[in-house]
C-alpha positions as CSV (number, residue, x, y, z in Angstrom):
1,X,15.2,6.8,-66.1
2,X,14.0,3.2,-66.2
3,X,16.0,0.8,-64.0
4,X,15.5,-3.2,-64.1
5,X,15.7,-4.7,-60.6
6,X,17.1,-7.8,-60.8
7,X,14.9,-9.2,-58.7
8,X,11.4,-10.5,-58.2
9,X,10.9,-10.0,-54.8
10,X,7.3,-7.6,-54.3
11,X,8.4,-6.2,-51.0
12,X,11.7,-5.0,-52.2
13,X,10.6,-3.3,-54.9
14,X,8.2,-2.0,-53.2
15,X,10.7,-0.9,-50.5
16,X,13.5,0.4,-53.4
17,X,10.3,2.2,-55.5
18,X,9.3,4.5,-52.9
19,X,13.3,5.1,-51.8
20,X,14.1,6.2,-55.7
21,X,11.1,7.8,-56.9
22,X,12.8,11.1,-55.7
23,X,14.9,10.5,-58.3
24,X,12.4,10.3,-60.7
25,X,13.7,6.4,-61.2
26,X,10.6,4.3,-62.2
27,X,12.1,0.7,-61.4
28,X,10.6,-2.4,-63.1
29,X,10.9,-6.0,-61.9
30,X,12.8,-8.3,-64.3
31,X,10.1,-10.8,-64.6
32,X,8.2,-8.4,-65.8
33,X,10.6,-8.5,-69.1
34,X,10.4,-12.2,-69.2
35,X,13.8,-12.3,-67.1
36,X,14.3,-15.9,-64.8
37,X,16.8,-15.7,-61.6
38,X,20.5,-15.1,-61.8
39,X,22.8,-17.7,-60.4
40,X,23.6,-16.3,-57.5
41,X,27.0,-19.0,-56.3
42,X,29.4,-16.4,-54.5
43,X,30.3,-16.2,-50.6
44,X,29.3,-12.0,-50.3
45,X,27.2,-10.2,-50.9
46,X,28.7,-7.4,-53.3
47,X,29.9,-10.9,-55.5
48,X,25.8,-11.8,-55.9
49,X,24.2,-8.4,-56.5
50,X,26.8,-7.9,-58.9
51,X,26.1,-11.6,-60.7
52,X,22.2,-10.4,-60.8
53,X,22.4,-7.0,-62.0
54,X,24.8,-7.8,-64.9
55,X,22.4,-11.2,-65.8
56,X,19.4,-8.3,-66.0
57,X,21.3,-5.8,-67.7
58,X,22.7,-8.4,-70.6
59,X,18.8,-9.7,-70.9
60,X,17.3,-6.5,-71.5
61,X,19.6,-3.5,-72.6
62,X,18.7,-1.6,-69.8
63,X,20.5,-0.1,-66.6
64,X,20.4,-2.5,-63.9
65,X,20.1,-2.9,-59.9
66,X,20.3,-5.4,-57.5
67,X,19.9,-6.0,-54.0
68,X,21.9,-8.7,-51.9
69,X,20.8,-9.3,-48.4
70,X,20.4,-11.1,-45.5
71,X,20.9,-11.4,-42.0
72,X,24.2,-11.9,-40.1
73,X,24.4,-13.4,-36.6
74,X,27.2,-12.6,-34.1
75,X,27.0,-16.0,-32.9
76,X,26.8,-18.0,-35.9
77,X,30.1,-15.6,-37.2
78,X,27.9,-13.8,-39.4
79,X,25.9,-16.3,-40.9
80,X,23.6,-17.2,-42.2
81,X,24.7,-14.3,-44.8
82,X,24.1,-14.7,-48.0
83,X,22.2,-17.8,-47.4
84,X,19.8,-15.8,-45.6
85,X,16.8,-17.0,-48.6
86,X,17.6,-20.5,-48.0
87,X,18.1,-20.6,-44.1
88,X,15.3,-22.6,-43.1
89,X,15.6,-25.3,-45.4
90,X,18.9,-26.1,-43.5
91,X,16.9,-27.6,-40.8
92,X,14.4,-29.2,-42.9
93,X,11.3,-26.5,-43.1
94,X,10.3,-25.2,-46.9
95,X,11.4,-22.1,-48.3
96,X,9.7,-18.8,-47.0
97,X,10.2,-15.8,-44.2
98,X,7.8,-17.6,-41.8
99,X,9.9,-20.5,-41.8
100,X,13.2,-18.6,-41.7
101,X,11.7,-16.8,-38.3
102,X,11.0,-20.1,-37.2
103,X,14.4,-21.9,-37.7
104,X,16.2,-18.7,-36.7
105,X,14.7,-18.7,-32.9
106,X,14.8,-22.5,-32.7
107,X,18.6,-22.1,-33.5
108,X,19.3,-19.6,-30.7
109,X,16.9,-20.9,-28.6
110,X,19.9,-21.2,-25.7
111,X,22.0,-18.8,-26.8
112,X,22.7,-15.5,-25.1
113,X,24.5,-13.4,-27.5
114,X,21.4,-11.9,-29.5
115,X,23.6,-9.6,-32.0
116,X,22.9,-9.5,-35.3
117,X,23.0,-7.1,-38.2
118,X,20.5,-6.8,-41.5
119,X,23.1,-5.7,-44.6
120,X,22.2,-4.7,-48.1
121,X,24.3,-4.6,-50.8
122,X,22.9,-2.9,-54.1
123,X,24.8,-2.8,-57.1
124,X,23.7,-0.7,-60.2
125,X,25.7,-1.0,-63.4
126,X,24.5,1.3,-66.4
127,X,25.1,-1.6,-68.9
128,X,26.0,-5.5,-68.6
129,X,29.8,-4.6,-69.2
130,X,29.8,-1.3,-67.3
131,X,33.8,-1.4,-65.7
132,X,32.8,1.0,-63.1
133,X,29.5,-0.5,-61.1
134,X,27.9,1.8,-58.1
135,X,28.0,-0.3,-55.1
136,X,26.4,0.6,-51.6
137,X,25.7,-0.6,-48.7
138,X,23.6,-0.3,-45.6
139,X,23.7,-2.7,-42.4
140,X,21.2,-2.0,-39.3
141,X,22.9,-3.9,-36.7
142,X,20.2,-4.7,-33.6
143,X,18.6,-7.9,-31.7
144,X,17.2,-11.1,-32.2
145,X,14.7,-11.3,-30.2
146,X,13.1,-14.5,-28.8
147,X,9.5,-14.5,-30.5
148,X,8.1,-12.3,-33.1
149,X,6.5,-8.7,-32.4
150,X,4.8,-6.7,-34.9
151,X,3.2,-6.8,-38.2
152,X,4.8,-4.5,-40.6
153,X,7.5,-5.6,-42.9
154,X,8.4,-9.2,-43.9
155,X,12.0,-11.1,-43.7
156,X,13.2,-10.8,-40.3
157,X,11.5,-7.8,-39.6
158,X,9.5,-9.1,-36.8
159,X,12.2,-10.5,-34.6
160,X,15.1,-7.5,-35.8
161,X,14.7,-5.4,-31.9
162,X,16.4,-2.1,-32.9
163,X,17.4,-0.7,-29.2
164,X,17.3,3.2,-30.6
165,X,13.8,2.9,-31.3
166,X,12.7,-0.1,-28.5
167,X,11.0,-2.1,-31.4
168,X,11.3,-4.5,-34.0
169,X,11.2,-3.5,-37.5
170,X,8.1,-5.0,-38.0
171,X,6.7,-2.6,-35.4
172,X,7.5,1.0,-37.0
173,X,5.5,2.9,-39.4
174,X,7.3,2.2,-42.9
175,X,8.5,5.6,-43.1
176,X,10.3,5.1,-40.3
177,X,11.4,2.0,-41.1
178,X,12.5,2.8,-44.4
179,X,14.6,5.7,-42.8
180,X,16.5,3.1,-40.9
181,X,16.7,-0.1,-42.4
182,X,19.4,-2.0,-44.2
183,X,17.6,-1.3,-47.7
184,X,17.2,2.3,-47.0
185,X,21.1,3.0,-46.1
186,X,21.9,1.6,-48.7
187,X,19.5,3.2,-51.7
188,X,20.4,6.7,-50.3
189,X,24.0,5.9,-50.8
190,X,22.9,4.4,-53.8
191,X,20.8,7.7,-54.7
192,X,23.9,9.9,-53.8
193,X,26.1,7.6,-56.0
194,X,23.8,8.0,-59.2
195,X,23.1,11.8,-58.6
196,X,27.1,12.2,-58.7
197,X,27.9,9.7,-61.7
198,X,24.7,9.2,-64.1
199,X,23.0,12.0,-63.7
């Protein structure tokens, strides 16, 4: 089956190609099939993976799915959500996960409470109007720690301290990570979904 991911993000689909291919899903970047960004104006998650995978699905014919994610902070109550793309230019650095890292720690430079959880929401839809979308997600809820550590990963990998495994994301194999993060939550209760439903 050929899935478009509404997205054009290289480490995701990355990431979401090696979590499907046991399903024998090949996915295929949307701007690949000449497909431009989804609006993307909603307050959750499930709201903007659902906005991107129906935009993909209506501009090529073909099954859909979409990831919405970010990171949410205990102390900023949950944000910055799904802002999480856009966070550093909030405090005037450019767009870009080096920047985001930057603004993040500068932010909680004096704060204490270090709680924070990485959520994915993916939504698959078999068509643009499907009534009955599949919707999973996955949160790894961990640390912020105070500088980055590692160099595996990208987003917030580097300064996400998961206390199971004493590391950052950016610090485990991607096996491992992949096992345990967000992303990979979610696409196996996406993959369980699709096994039951589609297939």
């Amino acid at each position: 089956m050929k899935l478009v991911l509404a997205s054009n993000n290289a480490g995701k689909l990355a990431e979401l190609q090696d979590l499907f291919a046991p399903l024998g899903v090949e996915l295929v970047r949307q701007s690949e099939l000449d497909v431009g960004e989804a609006e993307e104006p909603f307050l959750t998650f499930v709201e903007n993976a659902l906005a991107k995978a129906r935009h993909a699905a209506a501009a090529t014919g073909l099954p859909a799915i979409a990831d919405d994610a970010g990171l949410c902070v205990e102390a900023f109550g949950g944000l910055p959500g799904v802002a999480t793309a856009y966070y550093a230019t909030q405090f005037g650095f450019e767009k870009g996960d080096a920047n985001n890292v930057r603004a993040l720690l500068e932010q909680m430079a004096g704060i204490e409470d270090r709680r924070a959880a990485l959520v994915s929401t993916l939504v698959a839809l078999r068509r643009a109007d499907d009534p009955e979308p599949l919707i999973a997600v996955g949160r790894a809820a961990g640390e912020i720690v105070r500088e980055p550590i590692g160099e595996n990963g990208f987003g917030f990998d580097p300064v996400m301290w998961l206390p199971q495994f004493g590391k950052t994301f950016a610090q485990l194999p991607t096996e491992v990570k992949n096992a345990n993060s967000h992303r990979g939550r979610a696409a196996r209760a996406m993959l369980a979904l699709m096994r039951e439903r589609w297939l």
